[in-house]
C-alpha positions, 0 to 999 in steps of 0.5 A: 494568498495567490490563485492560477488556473489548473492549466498553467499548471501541468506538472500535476496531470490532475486529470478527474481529480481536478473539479473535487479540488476546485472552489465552484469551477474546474479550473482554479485550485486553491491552497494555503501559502504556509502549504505550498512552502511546506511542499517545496521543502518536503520536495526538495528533501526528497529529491536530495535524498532520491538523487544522493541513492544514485550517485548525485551530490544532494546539492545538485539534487534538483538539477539531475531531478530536472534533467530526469523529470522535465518540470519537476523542478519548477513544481514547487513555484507552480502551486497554486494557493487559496482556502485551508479547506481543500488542503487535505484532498490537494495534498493526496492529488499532490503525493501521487504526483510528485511520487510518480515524478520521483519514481522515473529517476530513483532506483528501484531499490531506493523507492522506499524512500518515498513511499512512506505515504503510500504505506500510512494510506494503506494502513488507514484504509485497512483499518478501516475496513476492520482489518488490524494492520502491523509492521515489522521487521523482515525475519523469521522470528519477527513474523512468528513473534507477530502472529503470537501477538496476535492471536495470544490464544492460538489454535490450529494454524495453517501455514502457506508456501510463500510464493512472493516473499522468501520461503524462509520467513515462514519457517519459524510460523512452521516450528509452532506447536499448533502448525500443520501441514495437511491440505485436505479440506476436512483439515482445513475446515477446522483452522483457526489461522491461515497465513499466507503471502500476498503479492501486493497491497493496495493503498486506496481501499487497504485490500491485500491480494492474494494467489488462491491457487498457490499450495490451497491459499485460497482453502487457507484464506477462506476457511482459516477464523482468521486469515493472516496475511505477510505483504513486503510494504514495497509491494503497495500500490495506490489503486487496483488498476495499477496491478493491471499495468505491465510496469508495475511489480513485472507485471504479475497483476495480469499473470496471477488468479488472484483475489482482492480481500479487504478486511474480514469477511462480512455481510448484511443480506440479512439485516445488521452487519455480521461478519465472519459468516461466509469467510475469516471473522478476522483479517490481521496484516503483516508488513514487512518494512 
């Protein structure tokens, strides 16, 4: 087992993080050996891959990443190691890290790469706010199929314009025979399901964001028993001040009226926990992978 102080280690910018992962002190950091091998690999696995999607041979995989991101090569040497119980929380300080590293240099078409972490964050999150959450393939069909599974026992179903994902993969949703397409809030009232699209995902709370004033989206969201919601997995992001930031999906955090929804509606101004009073009993997620 061996130990280092947090300043010799500067490629993680542990920043706040820092004094949670830390044995009594703010300054040391402690995981196992067997962890800090486990990383390397599963780094330079990912920085093989990352640079073979931009025309790198993954034997020099490392030495573009190195070119790219300053030390990013030297991160796996620089892990400090000590007890098992603060594996977990390093390891979710040591992802982001190394994700954002790998982000300067791989394309955006190939950050789903590494993003599968990000993607299982959000699902563990939503789901623990009472959402349900299930990924599918990108197609028309697929999305129907899903909002079928479901909700097997389907009534009036409420369809959005899509305005992030593309227009056609809510056709099939369209061709149901309990879809309509008035907009009236009498109409709306009596919805048993509200599809919509959201813009983005956030992995830490498992919130979806959705645009309330595109085509009654937000008359749909709010009023539908259950709200089901059509989010690309490209589109997460790890925290809800990443959709203030100008370089994360163009921008349109800071351009969009939107709302964070995270789970179904829910209260307890009255006692117990009871949801679906003031919203949706129910929030069902669907990603497209």
């Amino acid at each position: 087992m061996r130990a280092c102080s947090a300043k010799e280690f500067p490629a993680l910018h542990l920043g706040k993080a820092a004094p949670d992962l830390c044995d009594g002190s703010a300054s040391s950091i402690h995981v196992p050996d067997q962890f800090v091998r486990e990383v390397a690999a599963a780094l330079r696995a990912r920085l093989s891959l990352a640079a073979s999607q931009i025309g790198c041979h993954p034997s020099d995989g490392m030495e573009r990443a190195n070119s790219k991101t300053g030390s990013a090569g030297l991160l796996a040497d620089s892990i400090p190691s000590g007890p098992q119980s603060f594996q977990a929380r390093f390891s979710t300080v040591l992802r982001a890290a190394l994700l954002a590293r790998v982000a300067r240099f791989v394309p955006e078409s190939a950050a789903m790469l590494v993003s599968e972490d990000l993607i299982g964050e959000f699902e563990r999150a939503a789901c623990a706010a009472a959402a349900s959450v299930e990924r599918i393939e990108c197609s028309p069909d697929a999305i129907a199929t899903a909002v079928l599974r479901a909700a097997p026992d389907i009534g009036r179903i409420a369809v959005a314009e899509t305005l992030d994902v593309r227009a056609d993969l809510f056709d099939a949703c369209r061709r149901l025979p309990s879809a309509f397409t008035a907009r009236s809030k009498d109409d709306l009232k009596f919805c048993d399901v509200g599809i919509t699209d959201a813009f983005a995902g956030v992995a830490r709370t498992g919130s979806v964001c959705v645009c309330v004033d595109h085509d009654h989206a937000g008359y749909i969201s709010l009023l539908s028993r259950m709200h089901m919601v059509v989010l690309a997995a490209e589109n997460i992001v790890q925290r809800p001040g990443d959709l203030l930031r100008a370089d994360r999906l163009d921008g349109k955090g800071l351009r969009r009226n939107f709302v964070f929804i995270t789970g179904p509606s829910a209260t307890a101004d009255m006692g117990p926990l009871v949801r679906g009073v003031h919203g949706p009993h129910r929030l069902h997620v669907i990603l497209l992978t």
